[in-house]
C-alpha positions in Angstrom: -27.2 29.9 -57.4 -24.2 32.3 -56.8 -25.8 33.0 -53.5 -25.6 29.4 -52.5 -22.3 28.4 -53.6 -20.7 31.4 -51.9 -22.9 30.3 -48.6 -21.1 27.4 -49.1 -17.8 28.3 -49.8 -17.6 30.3 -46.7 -19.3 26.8 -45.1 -16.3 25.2 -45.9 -13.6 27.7 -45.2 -15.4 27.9 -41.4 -15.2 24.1 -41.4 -11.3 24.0 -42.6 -10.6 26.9 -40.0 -11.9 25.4 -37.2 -9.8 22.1 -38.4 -6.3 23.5 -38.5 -7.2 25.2 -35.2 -8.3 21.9 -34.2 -4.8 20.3 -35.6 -2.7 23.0 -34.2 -4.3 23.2 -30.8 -3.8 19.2 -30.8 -0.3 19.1 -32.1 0.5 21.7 -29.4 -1.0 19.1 -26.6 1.4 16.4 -28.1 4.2 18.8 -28.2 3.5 19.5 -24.5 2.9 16.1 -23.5 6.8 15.1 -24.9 8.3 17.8 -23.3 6.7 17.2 -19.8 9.1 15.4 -17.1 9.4 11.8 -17.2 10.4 10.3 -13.7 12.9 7.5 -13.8 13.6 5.8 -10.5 16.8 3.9 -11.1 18.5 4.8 -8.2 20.0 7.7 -6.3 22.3 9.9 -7.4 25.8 7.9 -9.0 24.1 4.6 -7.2 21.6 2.9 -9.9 19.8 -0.5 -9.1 21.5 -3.7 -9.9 24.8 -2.4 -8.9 27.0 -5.0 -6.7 28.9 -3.9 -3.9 32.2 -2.5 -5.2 30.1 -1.1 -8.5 27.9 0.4 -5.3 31.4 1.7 -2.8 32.5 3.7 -6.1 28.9 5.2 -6.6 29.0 6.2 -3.4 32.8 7.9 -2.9 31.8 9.6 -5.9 28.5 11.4 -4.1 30.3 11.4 -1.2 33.6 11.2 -0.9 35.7 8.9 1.5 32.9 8.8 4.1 32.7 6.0 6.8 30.7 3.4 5.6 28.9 0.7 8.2 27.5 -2.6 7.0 25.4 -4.5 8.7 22.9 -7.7 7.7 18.6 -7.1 8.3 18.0 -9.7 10.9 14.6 -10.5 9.2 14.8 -9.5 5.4 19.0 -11.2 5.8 19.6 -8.1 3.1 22.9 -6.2 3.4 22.8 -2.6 4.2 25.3 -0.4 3.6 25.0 3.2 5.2 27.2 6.7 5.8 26.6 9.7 6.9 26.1 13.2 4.8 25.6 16.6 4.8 23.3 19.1 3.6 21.5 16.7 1.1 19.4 19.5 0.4 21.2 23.0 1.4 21.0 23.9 5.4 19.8 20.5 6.2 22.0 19.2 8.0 23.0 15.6 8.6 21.4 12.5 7.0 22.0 9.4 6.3 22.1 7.2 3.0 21.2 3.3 3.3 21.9 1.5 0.8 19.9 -2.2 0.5 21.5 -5.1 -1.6 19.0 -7.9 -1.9 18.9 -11.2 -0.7 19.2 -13.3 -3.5 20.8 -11.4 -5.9 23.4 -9.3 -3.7 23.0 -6.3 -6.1 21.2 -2.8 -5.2 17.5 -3.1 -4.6 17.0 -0.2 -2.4 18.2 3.2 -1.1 16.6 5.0 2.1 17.9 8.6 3.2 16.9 9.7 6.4 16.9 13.0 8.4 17.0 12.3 12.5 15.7 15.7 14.2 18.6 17.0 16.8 16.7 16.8 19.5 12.7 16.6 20.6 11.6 20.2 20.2 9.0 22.2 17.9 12.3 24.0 16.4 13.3 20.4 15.2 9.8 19.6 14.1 9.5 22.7 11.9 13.2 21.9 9.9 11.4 18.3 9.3 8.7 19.3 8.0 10.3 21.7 5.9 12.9 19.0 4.2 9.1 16.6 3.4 7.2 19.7 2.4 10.6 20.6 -0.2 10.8 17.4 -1.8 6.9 16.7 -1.7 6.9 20.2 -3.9 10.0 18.8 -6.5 8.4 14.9 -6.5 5.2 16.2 -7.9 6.4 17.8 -10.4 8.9 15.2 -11.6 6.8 13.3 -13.5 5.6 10.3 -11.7 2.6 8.2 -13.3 -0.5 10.4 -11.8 -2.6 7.3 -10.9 -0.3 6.1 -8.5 0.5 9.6 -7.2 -0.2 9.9 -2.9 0.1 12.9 -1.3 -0.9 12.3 1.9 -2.1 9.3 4.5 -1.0 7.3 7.1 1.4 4.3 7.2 0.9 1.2 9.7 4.1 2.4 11.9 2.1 5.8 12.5 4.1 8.2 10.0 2.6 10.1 7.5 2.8 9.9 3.5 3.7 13.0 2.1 4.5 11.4 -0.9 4.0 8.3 -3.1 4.6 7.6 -7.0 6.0 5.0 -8.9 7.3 5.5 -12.5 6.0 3.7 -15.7 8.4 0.7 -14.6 6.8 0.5 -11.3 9.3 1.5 -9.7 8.3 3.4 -6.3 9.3 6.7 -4.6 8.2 7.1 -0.7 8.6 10.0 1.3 7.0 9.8 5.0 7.6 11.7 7.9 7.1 11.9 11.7 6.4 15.0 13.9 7.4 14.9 17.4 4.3 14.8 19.5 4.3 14.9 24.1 2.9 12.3 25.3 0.7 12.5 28.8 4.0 13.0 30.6 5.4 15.8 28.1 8.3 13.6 26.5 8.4 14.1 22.9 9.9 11.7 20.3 11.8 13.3 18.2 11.3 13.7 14.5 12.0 11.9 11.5 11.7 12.2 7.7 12.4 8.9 5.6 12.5 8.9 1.5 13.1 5.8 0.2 13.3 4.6 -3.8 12.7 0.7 -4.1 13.5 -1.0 -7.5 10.3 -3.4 -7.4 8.3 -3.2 -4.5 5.5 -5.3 -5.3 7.8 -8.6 -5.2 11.4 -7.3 -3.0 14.1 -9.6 -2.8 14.2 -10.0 0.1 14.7 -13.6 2.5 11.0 -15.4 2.5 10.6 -19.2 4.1 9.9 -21.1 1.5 6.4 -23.4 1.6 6.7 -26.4 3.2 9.7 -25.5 5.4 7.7 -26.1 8.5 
């Protein structure tokens, strides 16, 4: 009788063991799992969506000072784009350049694009582009993006390649895709190009549409 209940004593303290570990191991998880990067695409930088245009020029002096900017209208989306010109985004870049898209209908920030224009047509130019995607491919996937709608490579219909794709848990989407120079038969290259772009809702953009029954 002593035998058994001291069988089952240590039964019991192997079962309650194994249940703390159990609890620790998953409190640890949940610990982990709150402290892992959330990514929040509002924006970029001091410029956050749903800014109007003088909320959007104070954003931008801000980033960048009292840089030129241009505006000009899309001819097919009829949103306003406001752009300038900036250095060293990311250290030893060089120039790029910061669009940012009011919509449509609402007139307030629905978009920013940032592009990086190779120098000139050359494999020298094609290796800095590729290192500015393969950088911030590196920091986007560890930023906390939802992981379904994580992409880290595959081709878009104008030819340029994903490098990547992710939208947060509002929807809102990050793209990064580039371009490498290539010769063509006659040895001109293009020259290369990397585009990141952070769109507030990109499954419905505000953007000009011809309503039904126009035509």
């Amino acid at each position: 009788m002593l035998k058994s209940l001291r069988a089952a004593g240590l039964c019991l303290g192997l079962l309650f063991g194994l249940s703390l570990i159990g609890a620790q191991a998953g409190a640890a998880q949940a610990q982990d799992r709150a402290s892992a990067p959330k990514a929040a695409v509002e924006g970029f930088r001091s410029a956050k969506f749903g800014m109007d245009e003088a909320a959007l020029r104070k954003a931008a002096e801000k980033d960048f000072g009292k840089a030129a900017i241009s505006v000009e209208t899309n001819p097919l989306e009829k949103t306003k784009v406001l752009s300038l010109e900036a250095v060293d985004l990311l250290p030893g870049t060089g120039k790029g350049r910061v669009s940012y898209i009011l919509g449509y209908s609402s007139q307030k920030l629905t978009q920013v694009t940032v592009v990086w224009l190779g120098a000139a047509a050359n494999e020298a130019e094609n290796n800095r582009l590729r290192g500015i995607a393969s950088a911030l491919q590196t920091y986007f996937t560890q930023a906390g993006y939802v992981k379904e709608s994580i992409i880290l490579e595959g081709s878009m219909p104008d030819g340029s390649q994903v490098a990547f794709h992710g939208a947060d848990d509002k929807g809102r989407l990050t793209l990064l895709r580039y371009s490498i120079g290539r010769a063509d038969d006659k040895g001109k290259m293009d020259v290369p190009v990397v585009v990141l772009t952070y769109t507030e809702n990109p499954k419905n953009p505000d953007v000009f549409r011809i309503k039904p029954g126009s035509f």
